[in-house]
C-alpha positions as CSV (number, residue, x, y, z in Angstrom):
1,X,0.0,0.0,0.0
2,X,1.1,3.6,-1.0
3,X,2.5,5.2,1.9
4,X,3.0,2.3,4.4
5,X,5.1,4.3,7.0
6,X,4.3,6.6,9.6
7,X,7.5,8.3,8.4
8,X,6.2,8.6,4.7
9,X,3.1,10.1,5.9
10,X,4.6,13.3,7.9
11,X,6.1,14.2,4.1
12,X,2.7,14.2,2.6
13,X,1.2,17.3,2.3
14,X,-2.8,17.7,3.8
15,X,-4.0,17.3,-0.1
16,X,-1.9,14.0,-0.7
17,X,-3.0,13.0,2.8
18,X,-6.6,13.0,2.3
19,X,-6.4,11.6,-1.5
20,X,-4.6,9.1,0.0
21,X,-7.0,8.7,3.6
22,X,-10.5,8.7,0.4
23,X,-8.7,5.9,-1.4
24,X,-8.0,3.5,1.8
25,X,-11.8,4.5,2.6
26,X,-13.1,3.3,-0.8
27,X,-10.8,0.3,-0.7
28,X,-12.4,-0.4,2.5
29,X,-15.5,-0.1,1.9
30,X,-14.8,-2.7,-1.5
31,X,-13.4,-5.4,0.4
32,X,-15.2,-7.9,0.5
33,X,-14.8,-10.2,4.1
34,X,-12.4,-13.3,2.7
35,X,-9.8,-10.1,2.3
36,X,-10.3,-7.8,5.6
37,X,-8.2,-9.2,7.4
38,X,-5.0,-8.6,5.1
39,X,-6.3,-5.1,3.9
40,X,-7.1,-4.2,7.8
41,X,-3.5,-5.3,9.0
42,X,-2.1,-2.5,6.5
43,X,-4.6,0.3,6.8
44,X,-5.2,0.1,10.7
45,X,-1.8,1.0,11.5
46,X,-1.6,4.1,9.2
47,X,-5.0,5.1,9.8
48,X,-4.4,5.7,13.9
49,X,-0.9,7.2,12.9
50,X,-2.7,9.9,10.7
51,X,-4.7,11.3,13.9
52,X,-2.7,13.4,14.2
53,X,-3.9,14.9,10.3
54,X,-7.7,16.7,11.6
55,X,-8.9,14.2,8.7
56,X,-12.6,13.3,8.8
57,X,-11.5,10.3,6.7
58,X,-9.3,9.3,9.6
59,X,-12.2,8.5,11.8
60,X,-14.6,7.5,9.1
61,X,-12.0,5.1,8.0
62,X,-12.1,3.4,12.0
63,X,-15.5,3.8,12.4
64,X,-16.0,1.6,9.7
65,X,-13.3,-1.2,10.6
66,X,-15.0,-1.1,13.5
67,X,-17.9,-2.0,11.9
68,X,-16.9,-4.8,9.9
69,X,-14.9,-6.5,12.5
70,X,-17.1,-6.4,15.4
71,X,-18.9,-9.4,14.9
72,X,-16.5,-11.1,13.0
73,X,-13.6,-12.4,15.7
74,X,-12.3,-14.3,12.8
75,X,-10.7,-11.6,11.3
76,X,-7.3,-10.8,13.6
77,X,-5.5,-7.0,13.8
78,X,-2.0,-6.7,13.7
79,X,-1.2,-6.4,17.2
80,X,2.2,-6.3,17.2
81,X,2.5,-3.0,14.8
82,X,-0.3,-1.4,17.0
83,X,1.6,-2.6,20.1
84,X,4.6,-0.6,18.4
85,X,2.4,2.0,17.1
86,X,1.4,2.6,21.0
87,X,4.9,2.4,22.4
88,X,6.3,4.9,20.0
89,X,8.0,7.8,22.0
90,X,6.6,10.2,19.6
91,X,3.0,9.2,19.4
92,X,0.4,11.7,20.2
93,X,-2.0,11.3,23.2
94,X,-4.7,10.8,21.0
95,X,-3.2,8.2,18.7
96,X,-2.0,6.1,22.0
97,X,-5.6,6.7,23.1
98,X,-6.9,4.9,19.5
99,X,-3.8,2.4,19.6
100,X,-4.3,0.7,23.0
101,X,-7.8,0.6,21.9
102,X,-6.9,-1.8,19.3
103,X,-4.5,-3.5,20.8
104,X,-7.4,-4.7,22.9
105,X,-9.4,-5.9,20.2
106,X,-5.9,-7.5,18.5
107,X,-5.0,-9.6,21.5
108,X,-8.6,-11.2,22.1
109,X,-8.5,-12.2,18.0
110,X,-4.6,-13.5,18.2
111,X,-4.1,-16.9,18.4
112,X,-2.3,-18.5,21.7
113,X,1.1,-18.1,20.5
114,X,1.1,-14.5,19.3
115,X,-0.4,-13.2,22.7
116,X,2.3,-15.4,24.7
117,X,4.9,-13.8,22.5
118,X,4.0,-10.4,23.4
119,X,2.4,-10.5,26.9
120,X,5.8,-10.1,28.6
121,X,6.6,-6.8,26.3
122,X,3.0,-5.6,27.4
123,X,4.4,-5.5,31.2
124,X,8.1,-3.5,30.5
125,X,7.7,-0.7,31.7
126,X,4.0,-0.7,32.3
127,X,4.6,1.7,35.4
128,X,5.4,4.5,32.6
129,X,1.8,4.6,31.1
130,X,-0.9,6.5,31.4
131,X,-3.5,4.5,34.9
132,X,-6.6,3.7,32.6
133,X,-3.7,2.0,30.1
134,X,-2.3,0.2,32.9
135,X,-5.1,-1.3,33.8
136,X,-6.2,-2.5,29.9
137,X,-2.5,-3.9,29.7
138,X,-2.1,-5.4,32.8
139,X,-5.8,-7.1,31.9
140,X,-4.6,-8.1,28.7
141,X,-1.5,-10.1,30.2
142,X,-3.2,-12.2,32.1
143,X,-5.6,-13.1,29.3
């Protein structure tokens, strides 16, 4: 996908941005479910890092993952890049806020050995985030 990074994104200009924030909308809203899951594991990670953008298509863009995935627990998020995507030093409030969110939702669709994996890296340095995150990682862990 055009513009995979949260690096490439912060050279965009707020034209290119939301060309680019309509097309992953439209794309989206095409897929059909047998390729959500593959399509989601790109565009969710970009789409929290581009919070920071005042987009409308940012949120439209969640708010309709969100719809499409919530009664399908079939289809996993890529929890490790949102993990990552939350523990980046230079992540906005807001897109930690979105992140841990969905790191939520990742964990409870991951299979056994993916949340094993990354439940110790959940707990470093736990003592460093924000109380209501603390309390959504430490619950997580112990899942």
């Amino acid at each position: 996908m055009e513009g995979s990074s949260s690096s490439s994104l912060a050279s965009k200009s707020d034209g290119e941005l939301e060309e680019m924030l309509d097309r992953m909308l439209t794309r989206l809203a095409l897929c059909d479910d047998s390729k959500l899951e593959a399509l989601v594991s790109k565009l969710l990670p970009l789409t929290i890092s581009s919070l920071s953008s005042q987009s409308p298509a940012v949120l439209e863009i969640l708010s309709h993952v969100n719809k499409r995935v919530k009664h399908h627990h079939e289809i996993g998020l890529p929890l490790l890049e949102l993990w990552k995507l939350y523990t980046d030093p230079a992540a906005s409030p807001m897109v930690r806020n979105f992140a841990i969110v969905y790191v939520e939702m990742a964990f409870e669709r991951a299979p056994a050995k993916e949340r094993e994996d990354i439940a110790p890296k959940t707990l470093e340095n736990v003592s460093k985030f924000p109380q209501q995150h603390q309390e959504i990682i430490l619950r997580i862990a112990i899942k």
